[in-house]
C-alpha positions as a Markdown table, in Angstrom:
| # | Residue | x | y | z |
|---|---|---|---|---|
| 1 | Unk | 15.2 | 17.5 | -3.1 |
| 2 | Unk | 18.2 | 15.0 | -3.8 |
| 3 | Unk | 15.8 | 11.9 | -4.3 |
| 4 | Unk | 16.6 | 10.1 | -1.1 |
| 5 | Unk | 13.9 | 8.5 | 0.9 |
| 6 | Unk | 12.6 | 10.9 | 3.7 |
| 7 | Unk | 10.5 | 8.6 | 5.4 |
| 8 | Unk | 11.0 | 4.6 | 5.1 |
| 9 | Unk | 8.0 | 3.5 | 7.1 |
| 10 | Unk | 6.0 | 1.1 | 5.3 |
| 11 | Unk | 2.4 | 3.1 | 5.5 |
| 12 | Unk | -0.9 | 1.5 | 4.8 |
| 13 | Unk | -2.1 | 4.9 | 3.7 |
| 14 | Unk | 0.5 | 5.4 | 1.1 |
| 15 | Unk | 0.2 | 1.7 | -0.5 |
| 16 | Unk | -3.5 | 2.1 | -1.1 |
| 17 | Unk | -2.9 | 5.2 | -2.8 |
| 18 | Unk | -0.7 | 3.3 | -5.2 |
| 19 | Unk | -2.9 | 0.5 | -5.7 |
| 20 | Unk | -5.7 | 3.4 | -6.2 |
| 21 | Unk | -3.0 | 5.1 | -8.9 |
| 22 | Unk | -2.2 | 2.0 | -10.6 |
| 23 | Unk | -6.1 | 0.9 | -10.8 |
| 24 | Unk | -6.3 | 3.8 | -13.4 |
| 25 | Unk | -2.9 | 3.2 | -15.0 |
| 26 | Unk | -4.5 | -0.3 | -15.9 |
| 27 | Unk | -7.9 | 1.4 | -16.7 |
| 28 | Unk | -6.0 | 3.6 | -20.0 |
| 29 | Unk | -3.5 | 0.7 | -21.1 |
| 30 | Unk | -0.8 | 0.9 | -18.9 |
| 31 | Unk | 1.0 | -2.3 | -19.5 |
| 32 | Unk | 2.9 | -3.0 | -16.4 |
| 33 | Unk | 0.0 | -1.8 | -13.8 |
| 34 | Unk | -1.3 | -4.8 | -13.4 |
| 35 | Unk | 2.2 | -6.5 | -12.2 |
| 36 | Unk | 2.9 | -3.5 | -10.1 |
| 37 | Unk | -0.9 | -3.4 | -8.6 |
| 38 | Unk | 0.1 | -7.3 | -7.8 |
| 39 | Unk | 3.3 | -6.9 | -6.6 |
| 40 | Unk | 1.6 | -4.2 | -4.0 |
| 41 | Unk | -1.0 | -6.4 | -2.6 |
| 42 | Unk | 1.4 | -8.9 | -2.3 |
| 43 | Unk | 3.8 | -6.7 | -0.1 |
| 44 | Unk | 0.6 | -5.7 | 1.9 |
| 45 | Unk | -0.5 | -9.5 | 2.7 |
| 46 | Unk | 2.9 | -10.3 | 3.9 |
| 47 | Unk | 4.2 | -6.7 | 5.8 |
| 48 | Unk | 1.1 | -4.9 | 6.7 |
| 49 | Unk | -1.7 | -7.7 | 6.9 |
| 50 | Unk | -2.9 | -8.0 | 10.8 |
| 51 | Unk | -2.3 | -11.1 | 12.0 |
| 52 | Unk | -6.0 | -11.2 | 13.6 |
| 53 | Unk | -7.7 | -10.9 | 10.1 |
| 54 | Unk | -9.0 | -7.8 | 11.0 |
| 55 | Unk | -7.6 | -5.1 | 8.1 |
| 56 | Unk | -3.8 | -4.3 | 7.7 |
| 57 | Unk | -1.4 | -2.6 | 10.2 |
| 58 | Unk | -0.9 | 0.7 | 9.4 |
| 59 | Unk | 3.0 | 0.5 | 9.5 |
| 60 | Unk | 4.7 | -3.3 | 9.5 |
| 61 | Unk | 5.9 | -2.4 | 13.2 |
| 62 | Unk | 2.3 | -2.0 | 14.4 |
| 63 | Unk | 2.8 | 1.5 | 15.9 |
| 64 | Unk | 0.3 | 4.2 | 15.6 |
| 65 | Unk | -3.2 | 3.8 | 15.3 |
| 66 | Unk | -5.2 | 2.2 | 12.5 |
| 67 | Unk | -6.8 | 4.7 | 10.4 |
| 68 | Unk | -10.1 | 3.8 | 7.9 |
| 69 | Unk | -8.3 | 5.5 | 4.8 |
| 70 | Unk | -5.9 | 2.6 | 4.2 |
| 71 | Unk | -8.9 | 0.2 | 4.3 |
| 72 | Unk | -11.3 | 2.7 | 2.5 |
| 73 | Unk | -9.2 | 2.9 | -0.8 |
């Protein structure tokens, strides 16, 4: 309600919603999409990538288990 974050975890799930969001914003015109949609993947490769080149993490601490949505989107 006050704008703070309620939940810092970087989440696979919610970063390939954004990249899914921002694939449209770049689709009508959006002119910054495409830097944000970069920007995202780029966070992904270096926090959330698996080391064993196998997918991404599904928070950068490793915990919980690895769902197909993240990967799907």
């Amino acid at each position: 309600v006050d704008g703070t974050v309620a939940d810092a975890a970087e989440d696979a799930y919610d970063h390939s919603c954004v990249l899914l969001a921002l694939a449209h914003a770049h689709m009508v015109g959006n002119p910054d999409a495409l830097r944000l949609g970069e920007e995202t993947f780029s966070f992904l490769d270096t926090h959330l990538e698996d080391s064993r080149m196998t997918g991404f993490l599904e928070t950068s601490s490793g915990d919980g288990e690895r769902r197909s949505n993240p990967h799907m989107h």
